[in-house]
Structure formats: structure tokens, C-alpha cells
C-alpha positions in Angstrom: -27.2 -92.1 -37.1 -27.9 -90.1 -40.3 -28.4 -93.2 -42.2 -30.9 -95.1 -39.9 -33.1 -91.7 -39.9 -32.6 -92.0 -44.0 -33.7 -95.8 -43.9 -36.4 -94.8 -41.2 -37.6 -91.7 -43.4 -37.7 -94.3 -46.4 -39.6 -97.7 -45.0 -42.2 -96.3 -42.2 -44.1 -94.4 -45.3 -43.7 -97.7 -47.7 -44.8 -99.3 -44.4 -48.0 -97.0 -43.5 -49.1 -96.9 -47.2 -48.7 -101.2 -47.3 -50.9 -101.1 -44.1 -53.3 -98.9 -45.5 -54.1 -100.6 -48.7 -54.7 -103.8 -46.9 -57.3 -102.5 -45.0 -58.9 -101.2 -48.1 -61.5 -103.7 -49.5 -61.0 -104.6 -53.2 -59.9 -107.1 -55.2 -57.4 -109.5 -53.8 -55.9 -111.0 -57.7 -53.7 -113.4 -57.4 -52.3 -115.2 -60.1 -54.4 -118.5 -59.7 -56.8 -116.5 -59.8 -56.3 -114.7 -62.8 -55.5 -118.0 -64.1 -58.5 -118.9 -63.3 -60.4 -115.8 -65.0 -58.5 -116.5 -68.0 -59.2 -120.5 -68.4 -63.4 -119.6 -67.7 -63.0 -116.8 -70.7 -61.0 -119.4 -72.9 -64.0 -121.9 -71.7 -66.4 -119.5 -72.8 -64.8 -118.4 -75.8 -64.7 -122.3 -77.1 -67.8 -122.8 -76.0 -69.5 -120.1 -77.8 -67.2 -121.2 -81.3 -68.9 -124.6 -80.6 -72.2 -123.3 -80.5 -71.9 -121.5 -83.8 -70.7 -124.3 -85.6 -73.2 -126.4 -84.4 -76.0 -124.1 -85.7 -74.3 -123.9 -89.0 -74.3 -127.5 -89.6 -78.1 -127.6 -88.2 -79.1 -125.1 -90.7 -79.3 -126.9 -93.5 -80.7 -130.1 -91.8 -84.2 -130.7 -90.6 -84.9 -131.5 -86.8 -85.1 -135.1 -85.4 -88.3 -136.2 -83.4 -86.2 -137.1 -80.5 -83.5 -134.7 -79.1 -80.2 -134.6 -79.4 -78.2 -136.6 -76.7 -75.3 -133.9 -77.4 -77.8 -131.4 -76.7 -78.5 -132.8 -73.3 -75.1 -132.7 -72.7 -74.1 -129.1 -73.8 -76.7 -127.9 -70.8 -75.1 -129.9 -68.6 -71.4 -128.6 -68.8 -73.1 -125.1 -69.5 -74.8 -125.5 -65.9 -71.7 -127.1 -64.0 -69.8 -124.1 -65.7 -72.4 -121.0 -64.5 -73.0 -123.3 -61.1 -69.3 -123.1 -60.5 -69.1 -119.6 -61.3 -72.3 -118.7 -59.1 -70.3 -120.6 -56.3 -67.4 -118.5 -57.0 -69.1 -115.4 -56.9 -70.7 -116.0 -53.8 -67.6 -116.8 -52.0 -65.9 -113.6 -52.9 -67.0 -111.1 -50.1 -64.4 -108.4 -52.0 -65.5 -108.7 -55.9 -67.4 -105.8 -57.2 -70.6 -105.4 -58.0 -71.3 -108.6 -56.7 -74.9 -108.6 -56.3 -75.7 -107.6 -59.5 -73.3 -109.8 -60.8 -74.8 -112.6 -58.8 -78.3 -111.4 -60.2 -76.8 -111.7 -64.1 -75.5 -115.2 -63.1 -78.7 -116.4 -61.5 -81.1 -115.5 -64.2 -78.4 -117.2 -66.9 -78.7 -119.6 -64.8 -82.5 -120.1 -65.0 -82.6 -119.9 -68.5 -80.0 -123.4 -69.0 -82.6 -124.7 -66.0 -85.2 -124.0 -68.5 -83.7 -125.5 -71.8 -82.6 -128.6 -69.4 -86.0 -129.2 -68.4 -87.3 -128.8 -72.4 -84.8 -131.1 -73.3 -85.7 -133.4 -70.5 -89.6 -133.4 -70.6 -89.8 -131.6 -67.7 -93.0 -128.9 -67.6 -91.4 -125.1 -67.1 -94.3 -123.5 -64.8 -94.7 -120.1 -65.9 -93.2 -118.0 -62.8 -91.2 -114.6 -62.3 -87.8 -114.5 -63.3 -85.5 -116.0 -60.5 -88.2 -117.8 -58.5 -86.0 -119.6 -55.7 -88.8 -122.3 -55.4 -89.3 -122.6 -59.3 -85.4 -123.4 -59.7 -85.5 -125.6 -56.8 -88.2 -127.8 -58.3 -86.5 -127.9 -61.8 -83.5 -129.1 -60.1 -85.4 -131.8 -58.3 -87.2 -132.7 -61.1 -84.4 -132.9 -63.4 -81.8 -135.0 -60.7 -85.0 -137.4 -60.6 -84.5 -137.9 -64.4 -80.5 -138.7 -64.0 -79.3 -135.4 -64.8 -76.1 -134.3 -63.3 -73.9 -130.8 -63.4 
């Protein structure tokens, strides 16, 4: 009797306290997940060493008339990469400080849009930062072109 009020004294607090913090809203890591996290940062973090080589080599050089295919295709993985993330983001009802977050990713968004549309030919109309329709046409007109992401 003694040791099944000892085991009861023990496990219904570990119990109440397990229910409690699953009713709490936060964020639900898991190790794919983090996984996850961690392959975007290494993305980013090669990316970004990329990018600085790049302009080193450029620095010296002049600038062709026509524009670089690799160019082209930098924006492209750059917008699948902050696409996927924006998708990510918006799927996550428990991530924190998701709307501004959502906000960051949209605008970084909007400015690849923007380089992918100068690289393209497209013409950037001059609108307010995060225009839904703007972004929409910039899409359209750059899927008419052949551009994928």
C-alpha cells in the first residue's frame, strides 16, 4: 500500500505537469526539424560565401552587355529557397513572431522578385513595399519568360 501511494505521489505530478505543457503553445522542435533549421543556415551560410567570391572575382573585371546566365540562376534557387521558407513559415501556427517574421520574409522576397525581373527584362512598376498585386504580376510576367523556382 505504501509503495503504490509513493509511485502515485511520484507519476500524477510528472503526469499533470506533461499535460500542462502540452496545452501550452510554443515551439514543437523536433529533430527533423532542427535538422532542417540547421541544413537552411548551412544553405545560407554557403550561399552567402558564394556571393562574396563572386564579387571578388567581378571586381576586377568589367561588366558584359548581356547578363550573366549564372546570375539568372542564383535568383532562382535564392527564390525557391525564401519561397520554401515563406511556405514553412506559414504552416507553423506555433513559431514565434510569426507575423513579423512572415513580413521580413515577404519583403526579401520582393526584393529577389525585383532583381529577377531586372535580370529578365521585366519593367519593376514603382509600388509600395509588399504590394500583393505587384508581386503577383512579377510572377506572371516572369513564369511567361520561362522562369521557374
Amino acid at each position: 500500500m505504501t509503495w503504490s501511494l509513493l509511485v502515485l505521489w511520484m507519476v500524477l505530478p510528472a503526469l499533470t505537469f506533461a499535460v500542462l505543457l502540452r496545452l501550452l503553445p510554443g515551439d514543437r522542435s523536433t529533430p527533423r526539424r532542427r535538422a532542417g533549421r540547421n541544413r537552411d543556415r548551412v544553405r545560407g551560410h554557403v550561399a552567402g560565401a558564394l556571393d562574396r567570391t563572386a564579387d571578388r572575382l567581378r571586381r576586377g573585371h568589367h561588366r558584359e552587355t548581356a547578363p550573366d546566365p549564372f546570375d539568372a540562376l542564383h535568383v532562382q534557387i535564392r527564390l525557391g529557397i525564401v519561397a520554401e521558407h515563406l511556405r514553412e513559415l506559414e504552416d507553423d501556427p506555433h513559431a514565434w513572431a510569426r507575423a513579423e517574421r512572415i513580413i521580413a520574409s515577404q519583403l526579401a522576397y520582393d526584393a529577389l522578385l525585383a532583381d529577377a525581373c531586372r535580370l529578365a527584362g521585366v519593367e519593376v512598376l514603382p509600388r509600395a513595399k509588399g504590394d500583393p498585386w505587384e508581386r503577383m504580376r512579377e510572377e506572371v510576367e516572369l513564369a511567361a519568360r520561362g522562369w521557374t523556382w
